[in-house]
C-alpha positions as CSV (number, residue, x, y, z in Angstrom):
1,X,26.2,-1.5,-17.7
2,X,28.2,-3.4,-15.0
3,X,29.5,0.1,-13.5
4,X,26.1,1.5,-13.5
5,X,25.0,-1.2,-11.1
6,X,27.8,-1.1,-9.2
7,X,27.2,2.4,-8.6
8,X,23.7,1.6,-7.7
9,X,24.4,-0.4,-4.5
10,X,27.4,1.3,-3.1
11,X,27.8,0.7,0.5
12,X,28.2,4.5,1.1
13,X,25.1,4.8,-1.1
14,X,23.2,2.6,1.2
15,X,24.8,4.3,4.4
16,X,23.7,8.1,3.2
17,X,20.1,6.4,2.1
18,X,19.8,5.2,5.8
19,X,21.1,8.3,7.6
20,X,18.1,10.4,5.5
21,X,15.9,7.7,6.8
22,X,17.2,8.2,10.6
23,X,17.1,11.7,10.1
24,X,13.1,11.3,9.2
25,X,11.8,8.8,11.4
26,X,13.1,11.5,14.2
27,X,11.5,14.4,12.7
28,X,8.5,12.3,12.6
29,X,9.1,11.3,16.2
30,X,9.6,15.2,17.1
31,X,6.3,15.6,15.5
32,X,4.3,13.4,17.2
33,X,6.2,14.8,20.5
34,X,4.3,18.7,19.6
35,X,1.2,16.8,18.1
36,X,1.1,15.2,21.6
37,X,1.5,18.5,23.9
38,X,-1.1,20.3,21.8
39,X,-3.5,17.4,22.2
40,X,-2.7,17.5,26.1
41,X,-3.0,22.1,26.1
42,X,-6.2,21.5,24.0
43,X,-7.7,19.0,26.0
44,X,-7.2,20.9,29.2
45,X,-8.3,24.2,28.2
46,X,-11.7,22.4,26.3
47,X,-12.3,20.4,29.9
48,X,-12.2,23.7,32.0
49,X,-14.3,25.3,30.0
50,X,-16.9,22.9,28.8
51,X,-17.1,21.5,32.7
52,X,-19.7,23.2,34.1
53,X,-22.1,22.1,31.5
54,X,-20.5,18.6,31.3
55,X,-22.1,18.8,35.1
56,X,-25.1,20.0,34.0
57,X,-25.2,17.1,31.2
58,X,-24.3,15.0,33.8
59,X,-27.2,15.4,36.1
60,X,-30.1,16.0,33.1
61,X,-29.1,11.9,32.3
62,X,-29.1,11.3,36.3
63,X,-32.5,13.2,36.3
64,X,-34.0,11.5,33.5
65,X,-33.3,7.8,34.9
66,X,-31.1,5.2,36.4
67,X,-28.1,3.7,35.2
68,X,-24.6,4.7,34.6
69,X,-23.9,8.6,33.0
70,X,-21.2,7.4,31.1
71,X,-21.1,4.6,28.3
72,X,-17.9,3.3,27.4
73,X,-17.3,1.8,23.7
74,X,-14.7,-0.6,23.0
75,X,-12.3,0.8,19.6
76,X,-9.0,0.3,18.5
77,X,-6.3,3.1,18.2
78,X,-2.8,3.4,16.9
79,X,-0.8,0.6,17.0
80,X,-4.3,-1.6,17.4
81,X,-4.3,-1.0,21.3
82,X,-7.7,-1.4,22.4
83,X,-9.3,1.1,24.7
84,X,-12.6,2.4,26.0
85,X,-14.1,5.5,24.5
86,X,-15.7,7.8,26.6
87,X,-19.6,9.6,25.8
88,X,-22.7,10.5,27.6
89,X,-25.2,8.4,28.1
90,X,-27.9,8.6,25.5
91,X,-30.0,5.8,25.2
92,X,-32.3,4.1,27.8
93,X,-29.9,1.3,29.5
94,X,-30.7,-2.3,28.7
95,X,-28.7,-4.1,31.5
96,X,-29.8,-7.5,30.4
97,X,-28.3,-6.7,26.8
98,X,-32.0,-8.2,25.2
99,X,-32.5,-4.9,22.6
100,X,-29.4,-4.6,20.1
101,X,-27.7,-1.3,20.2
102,X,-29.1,0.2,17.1
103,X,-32.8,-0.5,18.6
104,X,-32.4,1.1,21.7
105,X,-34.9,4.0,23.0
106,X,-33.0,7.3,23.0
107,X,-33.3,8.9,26.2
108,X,-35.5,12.5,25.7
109,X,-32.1,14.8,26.5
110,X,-29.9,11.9,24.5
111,X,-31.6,13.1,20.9
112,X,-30.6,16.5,21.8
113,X,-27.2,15.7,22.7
114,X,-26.0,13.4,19.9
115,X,-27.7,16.4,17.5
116,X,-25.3,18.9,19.4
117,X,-22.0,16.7,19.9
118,X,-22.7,16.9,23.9
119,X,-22.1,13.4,23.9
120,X,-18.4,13.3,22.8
121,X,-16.9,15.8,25.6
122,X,-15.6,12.6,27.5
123,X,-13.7,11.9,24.9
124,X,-11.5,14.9,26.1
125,X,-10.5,12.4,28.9
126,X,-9.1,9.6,26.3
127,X,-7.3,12.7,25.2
128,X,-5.7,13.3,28.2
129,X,-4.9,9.4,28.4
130,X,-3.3,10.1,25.4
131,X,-5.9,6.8,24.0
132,X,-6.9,9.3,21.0
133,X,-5.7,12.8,19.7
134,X,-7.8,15.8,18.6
135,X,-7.0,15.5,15.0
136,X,-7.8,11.8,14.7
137,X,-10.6,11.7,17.7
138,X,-12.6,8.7,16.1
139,X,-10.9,4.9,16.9
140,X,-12.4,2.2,15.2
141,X,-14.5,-0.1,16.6
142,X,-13.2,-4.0,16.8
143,X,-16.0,-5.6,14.9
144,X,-15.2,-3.1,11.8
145,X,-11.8,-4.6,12.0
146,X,-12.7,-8.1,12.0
């Protein structure tokens, strides 16, 4: 019995466990390095093309009334950095922050593009930031967190 545990927590054991574990945590890191440039070759391609009618989106919300184009949304990513998500304005803006988000009055073109997924082409911009990637696209929001 005493030999079996001895064999158990050999010190070259323990070296030859941790070299397996180096050897893994660098694949993984080499993996996130490819998982990074495809998110970045993605991103690029999907801005050029979608841009023009990003544009177009852009001035249908400018059209429709005043306030900002973009809204930004506070969420948490990897490693619980905070950053702001990009979308497309869909809602009528309440600068005075009376109306709770889930009550505001979507905007005519906003119902049209949250059915379509319009809204989410800014995010192509976290991408770039390298905030979110393509597989993952969705950070959480801080108050789910909390």
């Amino acid at each position: 019995m005493l030999q079996l545990n001895r064999r158990r927590y050999d010190p070259g054991m323990r070296s030859l466990r941790g070299y397996h574990l180096f050897r893994r945590a660098h694949a993984d890191a080499a993996l996130d390095q490819i998982r990074r440039l495809a998110d970045l070759v993605i991103a690029c391609v999907l801005l050029v093309i979608t841009s023009p009618l990003m544009l177009l989106v852009a001035l249908a919300i400018q059209w429709e009334g005043p306030g900002p184009i973009l809204e930004r949304q506070a969420c948490i990513g990897r490693g619980g950095r905070r950053f702001q998500m990009l979308k497309f304005r869909t809602v009528v803006p309440d600068p005075a922050h009376t109306v709770p988000a889930w009550a505001r009055k979507p905007m005519r073109i906003g119902e049209f593009l949250q059915y379509s997924r319009i809204d989410s082409l800014p995010q192509l911009i976290n991408v770039l930031r390298g905030e979110i990637s393509i597989i993952d696209p969705d950070g959480s929001s801080p108050s789910f967190l909390e």
